[in-house]
C-alpha positions in Angstrom: 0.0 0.0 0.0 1.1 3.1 -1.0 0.6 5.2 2.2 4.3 6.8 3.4 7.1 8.2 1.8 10.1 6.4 1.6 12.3 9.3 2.1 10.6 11.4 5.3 7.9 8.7 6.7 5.6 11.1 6.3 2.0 10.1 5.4 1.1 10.3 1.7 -1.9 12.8 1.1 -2.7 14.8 -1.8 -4.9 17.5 -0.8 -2.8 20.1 0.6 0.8 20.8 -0.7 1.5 22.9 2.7 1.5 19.8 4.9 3.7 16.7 5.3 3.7 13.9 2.4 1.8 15.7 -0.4 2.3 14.2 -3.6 0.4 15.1 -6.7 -2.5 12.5 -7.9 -1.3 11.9 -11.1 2.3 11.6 -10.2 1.2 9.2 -7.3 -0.3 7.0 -9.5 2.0 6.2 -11.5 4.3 5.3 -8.8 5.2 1.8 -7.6 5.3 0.9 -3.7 8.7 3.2 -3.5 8.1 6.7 -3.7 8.8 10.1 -2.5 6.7 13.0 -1.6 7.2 16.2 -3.3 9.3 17.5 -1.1 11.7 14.7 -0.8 12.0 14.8 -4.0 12.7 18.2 -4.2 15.7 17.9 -1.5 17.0 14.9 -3.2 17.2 16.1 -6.9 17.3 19.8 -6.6 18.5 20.7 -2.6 15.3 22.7 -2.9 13.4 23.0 0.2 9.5 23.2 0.4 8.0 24.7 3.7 5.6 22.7 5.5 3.9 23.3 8.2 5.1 20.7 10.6 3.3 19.5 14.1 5.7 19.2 16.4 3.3 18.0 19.4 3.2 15.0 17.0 7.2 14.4 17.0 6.8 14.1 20.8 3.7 11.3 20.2 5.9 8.8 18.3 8.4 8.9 20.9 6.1 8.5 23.3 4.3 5.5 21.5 8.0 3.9 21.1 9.1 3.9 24.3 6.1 1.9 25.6 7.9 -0.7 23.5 11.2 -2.9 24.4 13.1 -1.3 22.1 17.0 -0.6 21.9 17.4 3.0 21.8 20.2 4.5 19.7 20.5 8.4 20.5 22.8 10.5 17.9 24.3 13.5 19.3 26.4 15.9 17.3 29.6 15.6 18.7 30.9 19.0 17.6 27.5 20.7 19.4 27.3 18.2 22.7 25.5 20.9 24.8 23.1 21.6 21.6 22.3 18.6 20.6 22.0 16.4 24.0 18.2 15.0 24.7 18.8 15.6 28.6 15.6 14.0 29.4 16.5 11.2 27.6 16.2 9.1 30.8 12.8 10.5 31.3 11.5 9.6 27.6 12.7 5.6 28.1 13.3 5.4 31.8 13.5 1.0 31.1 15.1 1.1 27.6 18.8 0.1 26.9 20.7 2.7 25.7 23.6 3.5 22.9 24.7 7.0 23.1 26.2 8.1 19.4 28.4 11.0 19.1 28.3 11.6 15.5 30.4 13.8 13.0 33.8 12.9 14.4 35.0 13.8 11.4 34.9 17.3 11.6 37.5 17.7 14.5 41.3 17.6 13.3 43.2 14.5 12.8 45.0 15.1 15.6 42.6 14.9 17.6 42.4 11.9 20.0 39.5 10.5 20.0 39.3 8.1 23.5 39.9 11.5 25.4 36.6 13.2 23.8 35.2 9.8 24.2 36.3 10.2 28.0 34.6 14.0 28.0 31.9 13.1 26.4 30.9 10.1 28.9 31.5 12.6 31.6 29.1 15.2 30.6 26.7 12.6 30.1 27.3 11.2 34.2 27.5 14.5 35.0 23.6 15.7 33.6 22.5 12.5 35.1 22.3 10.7 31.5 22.2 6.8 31.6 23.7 4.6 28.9 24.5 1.1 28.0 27.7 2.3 25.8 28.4 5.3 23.7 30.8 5.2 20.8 32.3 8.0 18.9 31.6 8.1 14.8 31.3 9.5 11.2 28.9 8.6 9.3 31.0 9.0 6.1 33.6 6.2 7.2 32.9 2.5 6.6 34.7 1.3 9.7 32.6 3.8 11.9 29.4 1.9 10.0 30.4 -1.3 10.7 31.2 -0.7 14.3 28.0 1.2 15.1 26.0 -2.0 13.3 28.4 -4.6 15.4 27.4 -2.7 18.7 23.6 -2.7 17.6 23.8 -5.9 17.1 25.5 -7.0 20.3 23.2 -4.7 22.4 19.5 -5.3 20.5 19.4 -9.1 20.4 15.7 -9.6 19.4 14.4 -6.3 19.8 13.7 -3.7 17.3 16.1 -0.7 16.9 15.1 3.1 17.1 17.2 5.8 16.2 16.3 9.1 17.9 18.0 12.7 17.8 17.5 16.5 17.6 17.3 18.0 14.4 20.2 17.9 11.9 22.4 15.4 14.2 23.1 13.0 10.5 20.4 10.2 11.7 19.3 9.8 8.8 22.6 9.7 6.8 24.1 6.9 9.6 20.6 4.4 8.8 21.4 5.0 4.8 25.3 4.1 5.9 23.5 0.8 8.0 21.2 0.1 4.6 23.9 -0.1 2.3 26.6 -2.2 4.6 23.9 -4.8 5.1 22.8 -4.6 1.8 19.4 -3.9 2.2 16.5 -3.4 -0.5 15.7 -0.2 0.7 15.4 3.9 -1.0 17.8 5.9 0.8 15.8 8.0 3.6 16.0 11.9 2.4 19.1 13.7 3.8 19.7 17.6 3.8 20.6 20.5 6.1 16.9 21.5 6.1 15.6 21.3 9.5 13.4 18.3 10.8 14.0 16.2 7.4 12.4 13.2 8.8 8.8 13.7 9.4 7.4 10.3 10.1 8.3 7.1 11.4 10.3 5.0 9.0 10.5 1.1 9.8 13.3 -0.8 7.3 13.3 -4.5 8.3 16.5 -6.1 9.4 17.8 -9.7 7.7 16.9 -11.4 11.9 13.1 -10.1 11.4 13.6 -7.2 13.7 12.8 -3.5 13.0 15.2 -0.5 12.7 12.9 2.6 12.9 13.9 6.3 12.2 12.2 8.6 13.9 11.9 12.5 12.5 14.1 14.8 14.6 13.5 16.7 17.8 13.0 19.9 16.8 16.2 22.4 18.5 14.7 25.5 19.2 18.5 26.4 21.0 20.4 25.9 17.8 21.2 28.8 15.3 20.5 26.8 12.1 17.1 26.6 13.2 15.9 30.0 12.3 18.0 30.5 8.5 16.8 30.2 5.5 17.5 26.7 3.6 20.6 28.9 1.8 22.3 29.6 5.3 21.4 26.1 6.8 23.4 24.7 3.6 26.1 27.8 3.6 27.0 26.7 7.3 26.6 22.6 7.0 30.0 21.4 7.5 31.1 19.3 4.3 34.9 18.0 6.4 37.1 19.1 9.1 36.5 22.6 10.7 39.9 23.9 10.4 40.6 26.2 13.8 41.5 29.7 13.8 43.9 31.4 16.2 43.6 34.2 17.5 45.8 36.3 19.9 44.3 39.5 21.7 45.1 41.8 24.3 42.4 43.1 26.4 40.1 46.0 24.8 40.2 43.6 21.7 36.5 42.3 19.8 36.0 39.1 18.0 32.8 39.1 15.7 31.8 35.5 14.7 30.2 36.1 11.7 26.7 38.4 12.5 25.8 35.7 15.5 28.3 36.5 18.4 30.8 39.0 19.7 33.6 38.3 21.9 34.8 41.4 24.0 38.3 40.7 25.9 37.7 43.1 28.6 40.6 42.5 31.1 43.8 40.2 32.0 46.9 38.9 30.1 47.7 38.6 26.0 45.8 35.1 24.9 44.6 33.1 22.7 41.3 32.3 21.2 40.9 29.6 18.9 37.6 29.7 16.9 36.0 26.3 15.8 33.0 27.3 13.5 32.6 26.7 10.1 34.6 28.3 7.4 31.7 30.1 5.6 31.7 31.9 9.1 33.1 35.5 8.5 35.6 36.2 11.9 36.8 39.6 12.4 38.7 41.6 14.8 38.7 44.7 16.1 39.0 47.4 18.7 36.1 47.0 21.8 35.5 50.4 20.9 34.7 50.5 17.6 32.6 47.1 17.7 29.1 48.6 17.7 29.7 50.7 15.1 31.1 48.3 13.4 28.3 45.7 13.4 26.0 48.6 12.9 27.6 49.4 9.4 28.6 45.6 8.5 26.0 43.3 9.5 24.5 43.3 6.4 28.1 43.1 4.1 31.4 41.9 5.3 29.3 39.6 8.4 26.9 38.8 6.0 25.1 36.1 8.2 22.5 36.1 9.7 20.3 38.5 7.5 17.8 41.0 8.9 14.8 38.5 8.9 16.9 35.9 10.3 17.8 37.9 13.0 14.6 39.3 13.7 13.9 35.7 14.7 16.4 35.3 16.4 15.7 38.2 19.0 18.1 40.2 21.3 21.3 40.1 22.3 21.8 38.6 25.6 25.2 39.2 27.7 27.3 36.8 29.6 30.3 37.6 31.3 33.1 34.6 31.7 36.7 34.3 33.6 39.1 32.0 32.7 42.7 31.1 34.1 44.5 28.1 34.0 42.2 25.5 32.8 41.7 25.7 29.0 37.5 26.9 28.5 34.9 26.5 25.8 32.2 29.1 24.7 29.9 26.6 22.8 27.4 28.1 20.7 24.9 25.5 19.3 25.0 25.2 16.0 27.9 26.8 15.4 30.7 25.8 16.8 33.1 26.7 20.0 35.8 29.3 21.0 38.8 27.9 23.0 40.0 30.0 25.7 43.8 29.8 26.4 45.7 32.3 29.0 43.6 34.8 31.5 41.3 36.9 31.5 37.6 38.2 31.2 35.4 38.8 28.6 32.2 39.6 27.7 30.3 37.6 25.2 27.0 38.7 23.2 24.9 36.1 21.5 21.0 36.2 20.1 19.2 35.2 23.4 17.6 32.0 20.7 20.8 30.5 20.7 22.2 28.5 23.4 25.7 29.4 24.7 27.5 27.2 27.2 31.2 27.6 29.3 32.5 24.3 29.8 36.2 23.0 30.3 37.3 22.3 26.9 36.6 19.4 25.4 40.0 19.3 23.2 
């Protein structure tokens, strides 16, 4: 029966092109079991994105329905944006469930990088929010050996039960299950991938060879994250395609960093340091003199820091403040869904971020 797209999950209708899983009659018709809805298709063939309106009380529903199930739960997080992307009442959601905590996109840290001590970090912010797991293991979804140890640990931790796959928005679910359907070899359409917000907007059940169910769920919409309020353009300008190459920066106090039009970085008081910026590289950084910054942003918002534009940022509302001190210990400013600042030396500073977004101070995590 023809009833969901293959792509979203979303259920097929054809009345209403504003709502999830529209499809036209005649183009329906001529389909097969296999199809994609209009939008899908769209994302797929064109990276053009359709706007929908999208119930998110709904998204909540399916999770709740799943969880009154024995099901293994595999959470994705996104690695790079831990405090963004964290479901901290995951516990709450499936308080009897087993547990794998992913940290996805890997990939987009350095070489260098050692990846057993983020594993270590990222185990002890979950302890430390009062997150329960069965295992977590660190991954890319674009490397085979990551697939293949993310389907071995499914495996050993499922036994008969089904598998579901939950996450916030634009975590790379979707993108790990089409890694898992082409490893096993299944005869399955690839689920629809994209930076477009909330992707998935059904549940999606592929069968495994032992009889058992893998289901992708659509993502928990991030109402923290920056991405969530640009246009399709800027959610694709900003999507990390590899590594996020760091940039160093050494100030002396009455210094400004502007990351891009989101943030500024004043380095009110204390000794020469250095800031290293991990944000993507569409991401314009500039620096300046504290007391030129608001004129600055006032005159450039719109040209050399380009993103976000005015509607964007009407969205996003006010600036909101915080004031952070940092001496000895190496600190992170995370911003979700864009990245971090590394804080190396002494000092203060003030930081200024659209009161949307959530900003976090954490020891650093490399």
């Amino acid at each position: 029966m023809k009833n969901k797209c293959q792509g979203c999950g979303a259920v097929v209708q054809t009345e209403n092109k504003n709502l999830p899983g529209y499809i036209r009659r005649d183009v329906l018709a001529k389909q097969e079991n296999e199809f994609y809805c209009e939008r899908c298709f769209n994302l797929t063939h064109y990276n053009r994105k359709i706007d929908i309106k999208i119930d998110e009380e709904e998204f909540r529903k399916n999770i709740e329905a799943l969880a009154k199930r024995d099901v293994l739960v595999v959470n994705i997080v996104d690695i790079f944006d831990l405090e963004g992307t964290v479901i901290y009442d995951l516990d709450k959601l499936f308080p009897r469930n087993r547990k794998l905590i992913v940290g996805n996109k890997f990939d987009l840290f350095l070489d260098s990088v050692k990846k057993e001590k983020v594993k270590n970090y990222f185990q002890d912010y979950l302890h430390r929010n009062n997150i329960s797991f069965t295992e977590t293991i660190l991954i890319s979804s674009f490397k085979k050996a990551d697939i293949e140890l993310l389907i071995e640990v499914i495996l050993r931790l499922k036994g008969k039960k089904d598998v579901c796959f939950i996450g916030t928005t634009n975590v790379g679910k979707s993108t790990l299950i089409n890694g898992v359907i082409r490893k096993l070899g299944l005869n399955y359409q690839p689920l629809t991938t994209s930076a477009a917000i909330s992707t998935t907007l059904g549940l999606v059940n592929i069968s495994l060879p032992d009889g058992s169910d893998l289901i992708d769920t659509p993502g928990l919409p991030n109402h923290r994250q920056a991405n969530y309020y640009l246009s399709h353009k800027h959610q694709e300008l900003l999507a990390p395609k590899k590594f996020i190459r760091p940039k160093v920066y050494q100030l002396l106090p009455s210094q400004t960093l502007f990351i891009g039009g989101f943030c500024r970085l004043d380095f009110t008081s204390g000794l020469s340091s250095s800031f290293v910026v991990y944000v993507p590289q569409a991401i314009k950084i500039h620096r300046t003199k504290i007391t030129n910054a608001s004129e600055f942003y006032q005159l450039h918002k719109d040209d050399i820091l380009k993103v976000p534009n005015a509607e964007e940022r009407e969205k996003l509302g006010d600036f909101r403040k915080y004031h952070f001190s940092f001496k000895y210990e190496k600190k992170d400013i995370s911003i979700s869904g864009l990245g971090f600042i590394t804080l190396i030396g002494e000092g203060e500073v003030d930081f200024y971020c659209f009161e949307k977004i959530k900003v976090g101070f954490r020891s650093a995590i490399i």
